[in-house]
Biotite code that builds the C-alpha atoms (Angstrom):
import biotite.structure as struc

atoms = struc.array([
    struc.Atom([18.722, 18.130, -6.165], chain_id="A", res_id=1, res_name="UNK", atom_name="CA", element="C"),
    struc.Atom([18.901, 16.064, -8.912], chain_id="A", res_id=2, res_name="UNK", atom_name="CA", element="C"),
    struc.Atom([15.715, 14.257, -10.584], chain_id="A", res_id=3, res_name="UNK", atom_name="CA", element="C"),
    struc.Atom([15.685, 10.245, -10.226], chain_id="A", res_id=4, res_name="UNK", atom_name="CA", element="C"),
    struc.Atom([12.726, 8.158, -11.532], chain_id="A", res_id=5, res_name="UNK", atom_name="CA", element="C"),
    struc.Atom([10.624, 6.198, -9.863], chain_id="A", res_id=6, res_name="UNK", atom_name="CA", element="C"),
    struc.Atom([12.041, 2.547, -9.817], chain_id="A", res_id=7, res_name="UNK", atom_name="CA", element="C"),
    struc.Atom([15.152, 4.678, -8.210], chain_id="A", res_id=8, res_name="UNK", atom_name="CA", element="C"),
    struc.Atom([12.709, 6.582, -5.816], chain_id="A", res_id=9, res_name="UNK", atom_name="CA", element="C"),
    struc.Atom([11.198, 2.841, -5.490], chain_id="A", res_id=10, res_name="UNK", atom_name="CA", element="C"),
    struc.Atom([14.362, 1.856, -4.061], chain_id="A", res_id=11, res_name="UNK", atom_name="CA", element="C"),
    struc.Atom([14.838, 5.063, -1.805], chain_id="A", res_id=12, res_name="UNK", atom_name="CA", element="C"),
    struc.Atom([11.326, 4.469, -0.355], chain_id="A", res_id=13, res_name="UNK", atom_name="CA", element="C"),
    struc.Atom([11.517, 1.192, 0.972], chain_id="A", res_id=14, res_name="UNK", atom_name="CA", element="C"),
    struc.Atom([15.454, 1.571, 1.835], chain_id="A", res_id=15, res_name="UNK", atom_name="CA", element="C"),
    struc.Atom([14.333, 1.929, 5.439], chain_id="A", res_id=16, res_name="UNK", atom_name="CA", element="C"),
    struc.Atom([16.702, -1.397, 5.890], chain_id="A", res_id=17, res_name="UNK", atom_name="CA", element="C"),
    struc.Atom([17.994, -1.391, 2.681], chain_id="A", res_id=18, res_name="UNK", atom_name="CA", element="C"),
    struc.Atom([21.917, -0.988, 2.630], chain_id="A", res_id=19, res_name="UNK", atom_name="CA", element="C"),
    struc.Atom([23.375, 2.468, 2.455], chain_id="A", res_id=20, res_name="UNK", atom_name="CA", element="C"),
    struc.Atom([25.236, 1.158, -1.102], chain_id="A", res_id=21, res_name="UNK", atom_name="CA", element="C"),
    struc.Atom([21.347, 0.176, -2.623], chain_id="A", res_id=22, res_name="UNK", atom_name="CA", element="C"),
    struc.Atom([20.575, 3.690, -1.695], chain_id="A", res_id=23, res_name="UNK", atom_name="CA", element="C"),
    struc.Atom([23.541, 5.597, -3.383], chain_id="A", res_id=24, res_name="UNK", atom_name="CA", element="C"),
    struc.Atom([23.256, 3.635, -6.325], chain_id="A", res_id=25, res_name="UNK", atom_name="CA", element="C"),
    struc.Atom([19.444, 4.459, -6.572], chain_id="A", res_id=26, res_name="UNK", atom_name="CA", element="C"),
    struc.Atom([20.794, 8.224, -6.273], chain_id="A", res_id=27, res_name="UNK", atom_name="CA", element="C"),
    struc.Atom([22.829, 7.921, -9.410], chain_id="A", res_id=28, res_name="UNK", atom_name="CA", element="C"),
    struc.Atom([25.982, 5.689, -8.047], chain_id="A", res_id=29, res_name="UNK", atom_name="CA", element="C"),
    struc.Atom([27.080, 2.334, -8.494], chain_id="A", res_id=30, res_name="UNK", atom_name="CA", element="C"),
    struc.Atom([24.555, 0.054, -9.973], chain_id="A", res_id=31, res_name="UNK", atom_name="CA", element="C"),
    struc.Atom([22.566, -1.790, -7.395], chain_id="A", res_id=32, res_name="UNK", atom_name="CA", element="C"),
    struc.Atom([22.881, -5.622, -6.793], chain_id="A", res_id=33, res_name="UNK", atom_name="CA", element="C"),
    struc.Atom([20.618, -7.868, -9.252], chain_id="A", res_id=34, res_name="UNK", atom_name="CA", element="C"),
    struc.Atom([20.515, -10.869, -6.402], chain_id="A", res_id=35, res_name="UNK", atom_name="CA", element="C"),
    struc.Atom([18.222, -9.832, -3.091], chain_id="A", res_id=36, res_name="UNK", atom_name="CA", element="C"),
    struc.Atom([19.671, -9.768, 0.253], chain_id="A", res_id=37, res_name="UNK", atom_name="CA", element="C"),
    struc.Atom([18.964, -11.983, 2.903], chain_id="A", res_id=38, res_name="UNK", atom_name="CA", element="C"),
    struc.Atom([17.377, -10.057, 6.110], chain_id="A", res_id=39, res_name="UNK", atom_name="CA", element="C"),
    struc.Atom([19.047, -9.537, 8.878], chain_id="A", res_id=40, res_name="UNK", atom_name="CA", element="C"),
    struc.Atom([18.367, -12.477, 11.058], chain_id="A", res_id=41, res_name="UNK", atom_name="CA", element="C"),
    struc.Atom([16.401, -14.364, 8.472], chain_id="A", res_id=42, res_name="UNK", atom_name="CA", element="C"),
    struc.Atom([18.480, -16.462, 6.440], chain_id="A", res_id=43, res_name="UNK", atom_name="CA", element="C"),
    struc.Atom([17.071, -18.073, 3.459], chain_id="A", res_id=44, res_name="UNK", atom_name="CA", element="C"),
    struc.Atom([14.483, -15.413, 2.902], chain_id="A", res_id=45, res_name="UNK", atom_name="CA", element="C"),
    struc.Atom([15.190, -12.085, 1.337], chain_id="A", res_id=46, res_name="UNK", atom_name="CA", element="C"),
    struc.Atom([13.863, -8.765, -0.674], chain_id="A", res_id=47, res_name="UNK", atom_name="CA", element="C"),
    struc.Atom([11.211, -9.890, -3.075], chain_id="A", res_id=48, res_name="UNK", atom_name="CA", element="C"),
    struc.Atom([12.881, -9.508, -6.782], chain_id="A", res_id=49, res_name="UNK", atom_name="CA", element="C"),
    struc.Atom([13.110, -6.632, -8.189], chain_id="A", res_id=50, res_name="UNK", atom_name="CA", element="C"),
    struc.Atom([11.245, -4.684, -11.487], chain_id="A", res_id=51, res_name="UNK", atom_name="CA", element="C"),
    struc.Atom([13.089, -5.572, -14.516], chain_id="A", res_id=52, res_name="UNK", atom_name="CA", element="C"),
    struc.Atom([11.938, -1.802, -15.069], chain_id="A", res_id=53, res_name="UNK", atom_name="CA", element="C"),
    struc.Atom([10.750, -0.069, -12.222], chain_id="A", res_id=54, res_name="UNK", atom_name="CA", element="C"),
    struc.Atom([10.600, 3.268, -13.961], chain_id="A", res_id=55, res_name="UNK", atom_name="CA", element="C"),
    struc.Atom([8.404, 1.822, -16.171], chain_id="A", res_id=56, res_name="UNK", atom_name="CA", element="C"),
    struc.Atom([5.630, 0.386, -13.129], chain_id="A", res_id=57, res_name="UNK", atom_name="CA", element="C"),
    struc.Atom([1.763, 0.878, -13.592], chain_id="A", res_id=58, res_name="UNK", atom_name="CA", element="C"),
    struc.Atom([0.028, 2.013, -10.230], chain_id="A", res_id=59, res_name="UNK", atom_name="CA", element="C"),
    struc.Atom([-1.152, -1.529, -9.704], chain_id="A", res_id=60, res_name="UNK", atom_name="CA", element="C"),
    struc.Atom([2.656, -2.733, -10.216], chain_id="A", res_id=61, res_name="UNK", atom_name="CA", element="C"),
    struc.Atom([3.610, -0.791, -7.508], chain_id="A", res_id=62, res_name="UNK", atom_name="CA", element="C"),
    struc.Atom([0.711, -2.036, -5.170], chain_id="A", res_id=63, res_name="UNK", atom_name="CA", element="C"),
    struc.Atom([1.981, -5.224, -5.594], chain_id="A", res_id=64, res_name="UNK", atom_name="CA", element="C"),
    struc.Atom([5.194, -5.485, -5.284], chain_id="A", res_id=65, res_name="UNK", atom_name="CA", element="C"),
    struc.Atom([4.780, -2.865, -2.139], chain_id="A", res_id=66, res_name="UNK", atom_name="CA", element="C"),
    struc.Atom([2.656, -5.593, -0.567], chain_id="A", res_id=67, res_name="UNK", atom_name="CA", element="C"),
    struc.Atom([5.335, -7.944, -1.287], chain_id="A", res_id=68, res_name="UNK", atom_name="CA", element="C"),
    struc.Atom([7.990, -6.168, 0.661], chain_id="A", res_id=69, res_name="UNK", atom_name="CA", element="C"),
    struc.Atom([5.866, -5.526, 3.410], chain_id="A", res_id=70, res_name="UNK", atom_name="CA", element="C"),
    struc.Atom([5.390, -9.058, 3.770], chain_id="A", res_id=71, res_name="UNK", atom_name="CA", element="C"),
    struc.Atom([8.896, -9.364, 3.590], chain_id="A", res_id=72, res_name="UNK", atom_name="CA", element="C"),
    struc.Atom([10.114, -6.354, 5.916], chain_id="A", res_id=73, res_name="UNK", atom_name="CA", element="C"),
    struc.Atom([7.302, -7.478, 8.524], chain_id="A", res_id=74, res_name="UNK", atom_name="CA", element="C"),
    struc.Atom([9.204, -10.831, 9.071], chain_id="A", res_id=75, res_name="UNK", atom_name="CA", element="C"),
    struc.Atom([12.401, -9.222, 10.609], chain_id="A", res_id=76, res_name="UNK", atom_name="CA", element="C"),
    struc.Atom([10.337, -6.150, 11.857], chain_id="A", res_id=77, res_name="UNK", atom_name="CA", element="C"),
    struc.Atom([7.985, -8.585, 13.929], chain_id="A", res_id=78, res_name="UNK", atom_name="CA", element="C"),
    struc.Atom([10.110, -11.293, 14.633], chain_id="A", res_id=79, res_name="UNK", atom_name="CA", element="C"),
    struc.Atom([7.598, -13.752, 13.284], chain_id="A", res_id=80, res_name="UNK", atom_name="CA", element="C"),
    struc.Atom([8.643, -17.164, 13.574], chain_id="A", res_id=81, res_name="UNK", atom_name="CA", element="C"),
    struc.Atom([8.398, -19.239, 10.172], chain_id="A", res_id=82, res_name="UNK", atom_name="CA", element="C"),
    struc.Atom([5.203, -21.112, 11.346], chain_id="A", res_id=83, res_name="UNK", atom_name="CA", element="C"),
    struc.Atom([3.697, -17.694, 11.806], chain_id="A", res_id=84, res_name="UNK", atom_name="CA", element="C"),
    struc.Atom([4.810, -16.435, 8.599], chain_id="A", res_id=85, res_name="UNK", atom_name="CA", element="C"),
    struc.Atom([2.707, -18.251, 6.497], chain_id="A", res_id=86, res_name="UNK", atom_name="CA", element="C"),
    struc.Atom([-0.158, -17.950, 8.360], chain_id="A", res_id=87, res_name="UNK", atom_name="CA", element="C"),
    struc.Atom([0.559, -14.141, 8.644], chain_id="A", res_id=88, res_name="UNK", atom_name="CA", element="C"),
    struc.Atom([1.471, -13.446, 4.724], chain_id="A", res_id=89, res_name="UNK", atom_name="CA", element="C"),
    struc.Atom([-2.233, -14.799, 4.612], chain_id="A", res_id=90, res_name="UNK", atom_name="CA", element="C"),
    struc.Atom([-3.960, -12.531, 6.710], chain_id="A", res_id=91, res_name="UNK", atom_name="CA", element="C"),
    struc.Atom([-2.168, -9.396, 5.353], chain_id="A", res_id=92, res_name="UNK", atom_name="CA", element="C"),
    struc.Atom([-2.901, -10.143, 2.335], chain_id="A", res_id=93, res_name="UNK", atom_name="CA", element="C"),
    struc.Atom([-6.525, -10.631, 3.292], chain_id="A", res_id=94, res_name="UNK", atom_name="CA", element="C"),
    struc.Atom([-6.300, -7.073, 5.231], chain_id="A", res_id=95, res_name="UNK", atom_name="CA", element="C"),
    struc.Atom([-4.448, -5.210, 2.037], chain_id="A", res_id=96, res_name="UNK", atom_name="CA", element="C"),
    struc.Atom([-6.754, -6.946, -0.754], chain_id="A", res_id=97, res_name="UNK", atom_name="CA", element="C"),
    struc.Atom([-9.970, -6.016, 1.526], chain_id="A", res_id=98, res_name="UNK", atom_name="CA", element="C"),
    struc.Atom([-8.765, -1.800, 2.178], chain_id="A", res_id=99, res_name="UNK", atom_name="CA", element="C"),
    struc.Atom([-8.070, -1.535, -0.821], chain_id="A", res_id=100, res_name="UNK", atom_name="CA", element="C"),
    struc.Atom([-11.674, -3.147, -2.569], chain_id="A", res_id=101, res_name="UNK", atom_name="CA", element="C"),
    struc.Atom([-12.938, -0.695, 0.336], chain_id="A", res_id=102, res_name="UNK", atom_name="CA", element="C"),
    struc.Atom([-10.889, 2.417, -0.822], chain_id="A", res_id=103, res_name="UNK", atom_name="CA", element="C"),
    struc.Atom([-11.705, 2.041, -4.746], chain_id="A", res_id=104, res_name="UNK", atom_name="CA", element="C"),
    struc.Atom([-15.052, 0.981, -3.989], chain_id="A", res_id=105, res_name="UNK", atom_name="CA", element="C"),
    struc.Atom([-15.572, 4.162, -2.027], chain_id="A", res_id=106, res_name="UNK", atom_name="CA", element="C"),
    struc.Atom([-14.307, 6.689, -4.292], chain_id="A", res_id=107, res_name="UNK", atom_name="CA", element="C"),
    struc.Atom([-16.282, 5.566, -7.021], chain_id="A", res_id=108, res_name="UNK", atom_name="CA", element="C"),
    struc.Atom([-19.635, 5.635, -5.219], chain_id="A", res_id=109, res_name="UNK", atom_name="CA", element="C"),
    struc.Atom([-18.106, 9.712, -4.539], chain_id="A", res_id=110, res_name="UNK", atom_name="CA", element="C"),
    struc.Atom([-17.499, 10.015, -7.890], chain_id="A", res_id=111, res_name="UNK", atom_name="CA", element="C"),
    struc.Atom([-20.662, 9.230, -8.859], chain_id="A", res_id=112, res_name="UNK", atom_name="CA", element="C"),
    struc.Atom([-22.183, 11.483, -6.087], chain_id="A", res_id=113, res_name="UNK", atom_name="CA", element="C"),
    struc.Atom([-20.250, 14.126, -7.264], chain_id="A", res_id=114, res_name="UNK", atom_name="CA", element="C"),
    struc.Atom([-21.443, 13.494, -10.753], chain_id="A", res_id=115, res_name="UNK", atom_name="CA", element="C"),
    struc.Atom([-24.903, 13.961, -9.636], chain_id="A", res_id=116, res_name="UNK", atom_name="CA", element="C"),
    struc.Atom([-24.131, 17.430, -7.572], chain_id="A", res_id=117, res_name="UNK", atom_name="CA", element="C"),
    struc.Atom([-22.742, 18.674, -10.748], chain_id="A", res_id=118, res_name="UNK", atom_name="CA", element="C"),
    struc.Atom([-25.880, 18.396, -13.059], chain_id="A", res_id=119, res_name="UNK", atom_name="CA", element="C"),
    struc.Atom([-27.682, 21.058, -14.060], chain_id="A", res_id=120, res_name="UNK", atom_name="CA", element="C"),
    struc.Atom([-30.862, 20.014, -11.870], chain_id="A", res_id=121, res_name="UNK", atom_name="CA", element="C"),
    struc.Atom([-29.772, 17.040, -9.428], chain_id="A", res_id=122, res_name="UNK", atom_name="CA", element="C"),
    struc.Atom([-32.143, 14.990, -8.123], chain_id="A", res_id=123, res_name="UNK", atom_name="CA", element="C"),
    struc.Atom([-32.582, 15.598, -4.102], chain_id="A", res_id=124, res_name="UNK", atom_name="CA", element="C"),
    struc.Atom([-33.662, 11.559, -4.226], chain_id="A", res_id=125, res_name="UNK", atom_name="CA", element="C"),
    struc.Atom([-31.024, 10.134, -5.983], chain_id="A", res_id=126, res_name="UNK", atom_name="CA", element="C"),
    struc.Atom([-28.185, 12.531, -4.059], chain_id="A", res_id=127, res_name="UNK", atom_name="CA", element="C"),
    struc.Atom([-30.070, 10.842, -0.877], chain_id="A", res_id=128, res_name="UNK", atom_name="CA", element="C"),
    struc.Atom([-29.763, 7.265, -2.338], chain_id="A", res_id=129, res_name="UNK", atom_name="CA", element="C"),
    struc.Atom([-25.900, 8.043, -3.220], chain_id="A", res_id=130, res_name="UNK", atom_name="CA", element="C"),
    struc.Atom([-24.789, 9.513, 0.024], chain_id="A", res_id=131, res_name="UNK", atom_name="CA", element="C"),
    struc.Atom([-27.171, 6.243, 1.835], chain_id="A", res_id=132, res_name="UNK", atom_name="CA", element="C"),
    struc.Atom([-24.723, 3.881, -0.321], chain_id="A", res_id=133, res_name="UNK", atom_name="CA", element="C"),
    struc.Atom([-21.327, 6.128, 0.727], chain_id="A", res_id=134, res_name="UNK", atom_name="CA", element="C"),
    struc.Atom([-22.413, 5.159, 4.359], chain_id="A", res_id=135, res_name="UNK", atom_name="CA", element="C"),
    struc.Atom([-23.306, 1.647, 3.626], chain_id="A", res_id=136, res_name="UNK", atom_name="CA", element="C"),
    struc.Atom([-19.784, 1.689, 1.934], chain_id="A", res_id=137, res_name="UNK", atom_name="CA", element="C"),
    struc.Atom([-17.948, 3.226, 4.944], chain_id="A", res_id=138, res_name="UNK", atom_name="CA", element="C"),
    struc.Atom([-19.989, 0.715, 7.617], chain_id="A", res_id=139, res_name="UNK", atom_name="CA", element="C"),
    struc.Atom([-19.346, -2.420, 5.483], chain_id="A", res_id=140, res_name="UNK", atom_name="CA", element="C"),
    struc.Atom([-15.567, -1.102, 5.023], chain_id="A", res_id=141, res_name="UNK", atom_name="CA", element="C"),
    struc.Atom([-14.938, -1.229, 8.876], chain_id="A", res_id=142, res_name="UNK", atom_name="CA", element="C"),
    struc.Atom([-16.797, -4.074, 9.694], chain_id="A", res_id=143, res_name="UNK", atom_name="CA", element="C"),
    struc.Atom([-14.502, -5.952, 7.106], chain_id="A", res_id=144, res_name="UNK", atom_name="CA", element="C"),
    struc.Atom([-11.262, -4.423, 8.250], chain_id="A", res_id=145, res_name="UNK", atom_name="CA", element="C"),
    struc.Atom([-12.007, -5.274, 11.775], chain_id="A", res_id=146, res_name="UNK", atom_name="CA", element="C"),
    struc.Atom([-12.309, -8.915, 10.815], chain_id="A", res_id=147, res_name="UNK", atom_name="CA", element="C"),
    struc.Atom([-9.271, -8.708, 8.662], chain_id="A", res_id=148, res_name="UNK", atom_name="CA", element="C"),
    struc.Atom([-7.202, -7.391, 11.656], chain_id="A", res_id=149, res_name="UNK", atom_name="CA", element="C"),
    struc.Atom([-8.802, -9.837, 14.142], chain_id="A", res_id=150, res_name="UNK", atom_name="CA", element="C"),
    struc.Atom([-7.224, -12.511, 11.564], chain_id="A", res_id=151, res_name="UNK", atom_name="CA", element="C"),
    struc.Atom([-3.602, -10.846, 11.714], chain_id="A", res_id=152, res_name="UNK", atom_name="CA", element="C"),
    struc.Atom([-4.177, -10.275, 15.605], chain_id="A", res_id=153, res_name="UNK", atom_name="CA", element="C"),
    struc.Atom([-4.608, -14.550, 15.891], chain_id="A", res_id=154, res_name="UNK", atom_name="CA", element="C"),
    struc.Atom([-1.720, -14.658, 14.431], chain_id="A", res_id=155, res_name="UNK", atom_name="CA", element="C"),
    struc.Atom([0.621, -12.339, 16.462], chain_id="A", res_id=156, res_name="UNK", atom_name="CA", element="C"),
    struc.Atom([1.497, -11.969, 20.660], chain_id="A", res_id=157, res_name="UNK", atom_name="CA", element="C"),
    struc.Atom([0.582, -8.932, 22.132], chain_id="A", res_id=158, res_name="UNK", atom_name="CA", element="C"),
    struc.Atom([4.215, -7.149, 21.325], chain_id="A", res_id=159, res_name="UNK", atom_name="CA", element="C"),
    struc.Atom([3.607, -8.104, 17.643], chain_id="A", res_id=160, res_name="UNK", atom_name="CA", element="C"),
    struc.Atom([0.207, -7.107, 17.650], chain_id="A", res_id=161, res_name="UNK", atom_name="CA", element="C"),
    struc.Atom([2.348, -3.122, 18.818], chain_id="A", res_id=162, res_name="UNK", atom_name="CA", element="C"),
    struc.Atom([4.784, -3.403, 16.607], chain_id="A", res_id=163, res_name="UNK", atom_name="CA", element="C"),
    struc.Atom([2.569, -4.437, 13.638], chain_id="A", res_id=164, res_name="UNK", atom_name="CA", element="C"),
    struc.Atom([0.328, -1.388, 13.768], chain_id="A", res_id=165, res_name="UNK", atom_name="CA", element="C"),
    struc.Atom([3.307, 1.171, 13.787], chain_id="A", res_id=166, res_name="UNK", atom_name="CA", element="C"),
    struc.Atom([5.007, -0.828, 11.322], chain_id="A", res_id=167, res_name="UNK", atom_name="CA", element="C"),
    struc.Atom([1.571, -0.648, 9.064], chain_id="A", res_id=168, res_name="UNK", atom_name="CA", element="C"),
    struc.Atom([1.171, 3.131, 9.504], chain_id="A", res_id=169, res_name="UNK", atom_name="CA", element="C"),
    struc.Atom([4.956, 3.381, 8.403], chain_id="A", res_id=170, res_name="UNK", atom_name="CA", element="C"),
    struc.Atom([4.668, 1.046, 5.265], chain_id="A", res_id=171, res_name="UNK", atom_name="CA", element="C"),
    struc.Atom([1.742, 3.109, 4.488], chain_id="A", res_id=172, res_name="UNK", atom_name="CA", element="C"),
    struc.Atom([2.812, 6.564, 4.480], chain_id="A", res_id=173, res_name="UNK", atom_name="CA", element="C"),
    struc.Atom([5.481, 5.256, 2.324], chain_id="A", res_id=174, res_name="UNK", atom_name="CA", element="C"),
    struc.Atom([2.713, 3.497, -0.061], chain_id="A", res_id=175, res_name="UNK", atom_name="CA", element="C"),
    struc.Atom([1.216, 6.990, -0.781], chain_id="A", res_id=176, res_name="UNK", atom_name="CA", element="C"),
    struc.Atom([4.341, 8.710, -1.429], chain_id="A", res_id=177, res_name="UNK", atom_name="CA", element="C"),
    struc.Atom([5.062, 6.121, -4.601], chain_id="A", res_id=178, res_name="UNK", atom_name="CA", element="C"),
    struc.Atom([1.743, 5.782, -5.703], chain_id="A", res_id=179, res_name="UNK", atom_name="CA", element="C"),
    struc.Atom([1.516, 9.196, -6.236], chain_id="A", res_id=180, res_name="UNK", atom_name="CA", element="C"),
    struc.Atom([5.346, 9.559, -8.116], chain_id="A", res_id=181, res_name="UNK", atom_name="CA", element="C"),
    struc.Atom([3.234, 6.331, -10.163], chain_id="A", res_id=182, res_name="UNK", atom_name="CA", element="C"),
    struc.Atom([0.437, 8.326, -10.752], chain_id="A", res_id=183, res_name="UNK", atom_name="CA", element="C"),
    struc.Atom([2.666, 11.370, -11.759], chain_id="A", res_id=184, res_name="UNK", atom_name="CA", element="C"),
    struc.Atom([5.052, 9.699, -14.098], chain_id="A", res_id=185, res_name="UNK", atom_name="CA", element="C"),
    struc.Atom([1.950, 7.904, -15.516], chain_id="A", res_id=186, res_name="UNK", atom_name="CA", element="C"),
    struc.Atom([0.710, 11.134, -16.380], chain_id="A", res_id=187, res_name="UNK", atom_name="CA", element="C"),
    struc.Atom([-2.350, 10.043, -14.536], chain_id="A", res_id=188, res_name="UNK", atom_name="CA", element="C"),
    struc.Atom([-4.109, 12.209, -11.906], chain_id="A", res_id=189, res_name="UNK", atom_name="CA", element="C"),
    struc.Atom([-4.955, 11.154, -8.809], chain_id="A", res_id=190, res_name="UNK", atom_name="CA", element="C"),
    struc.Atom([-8.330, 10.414, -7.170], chain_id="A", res_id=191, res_name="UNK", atom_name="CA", element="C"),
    struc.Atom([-10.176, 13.977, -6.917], chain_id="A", res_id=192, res_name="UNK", atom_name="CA", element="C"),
    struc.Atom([-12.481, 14.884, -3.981], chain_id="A", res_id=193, res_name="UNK", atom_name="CA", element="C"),
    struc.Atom([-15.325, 16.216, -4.137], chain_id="A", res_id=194, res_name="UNK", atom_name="CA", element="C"),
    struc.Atom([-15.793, 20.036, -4.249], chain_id="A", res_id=195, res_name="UNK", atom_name="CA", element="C"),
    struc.Atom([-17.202, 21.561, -1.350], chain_id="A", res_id=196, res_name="UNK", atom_name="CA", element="C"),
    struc.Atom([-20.950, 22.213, -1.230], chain_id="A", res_id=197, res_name="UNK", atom_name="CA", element="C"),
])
């Protein structure tokens, strides 16, 4: 199979409503269009813009201009009428700014726990304090999450509510997958767990 980069794979990722010609020309066709689409039954508002280089995107880069087309692909996936739309694009980005403070947070508080396992005489007291501060970490995490769904789920009717949390799992799977072709063509390793005990 031939080897594309990552603003094509970019393009392939998201091209779960992206037209069949965006994803041949990702593959090594035609050149894509430079003006966004409309979505389907949203006039008006379309594909947020894309990279001047996507091959050249930082991990961060591709964070945010994932979060943009979920925002985007969650209009026409959701139906969300324009009044909910902008109170929606608030509280995802309230839910997606506060997992992933939680996330980074989290693995460097392991990181530094790991650290600490790997000295040549770790302290039982400060291994205690770490792994206190992983749990405090994990507790405060979901207690903030909660509150940032509750926000979405004000939002949204009780289909919405359905639809949004398959969507999410969707968007996210897809997330991972280009963060780590990022982190790859970066060079840059990804986040290591800890070694077994």
């Amino acid at each position: 199979m031939k080897r594309i980069g990552l603003g094509a794979w970019l393009l392939v990722m998201v091209a779960g409503v992206v037209a069949p010609d965006v994803v041949l020309a990702a593959q090594g066709g035609a050149q894509p269009p430079t003006e966004s689409r409309p979505m389907r039954g949203r006039p008006g508002r379309g594909m947020p813009p894309r990279p001047a280089n996507p091959d050249m995107m930082t991990v961060p880069q591709v964070e945010q201009y994932f979060d943009q087309f979920v925002l985007f692909q969650a209009q026409s996936r959701l139906e969300l009428s324009d009044a909910q739309f902008l109170r929606f694009g608030a509280a995802l980005r309230q839910l997606q700014t506060t997992r992933r403070t939680q996330q980074r947070q989290r693995m460097a508080s392991l990181q530094q726990l790991n650290a600490l396992l790997a000295a040549a005489e770790p302290d039982d007291a400060q291994i205690a304090a770490r792994i206190k501060d992983v749990d405090d970490l994990n507790a405060e995490g979901l207690r903030r999450l909660q509150q940032a769904y509750a926000g979405i789920d004000e939002v949204l009717n009780l289909r919405q509510r359905a639809r949004f949390r398959v969507f999410e799992e969707n968007m996210e799977r897809r997330k991972l997958d280009l963060l780590a072709r990022a982190r790859q063509q970066a060079g840059a390793p990804g986040p290591q767990a800890p070694p077994p005990r």
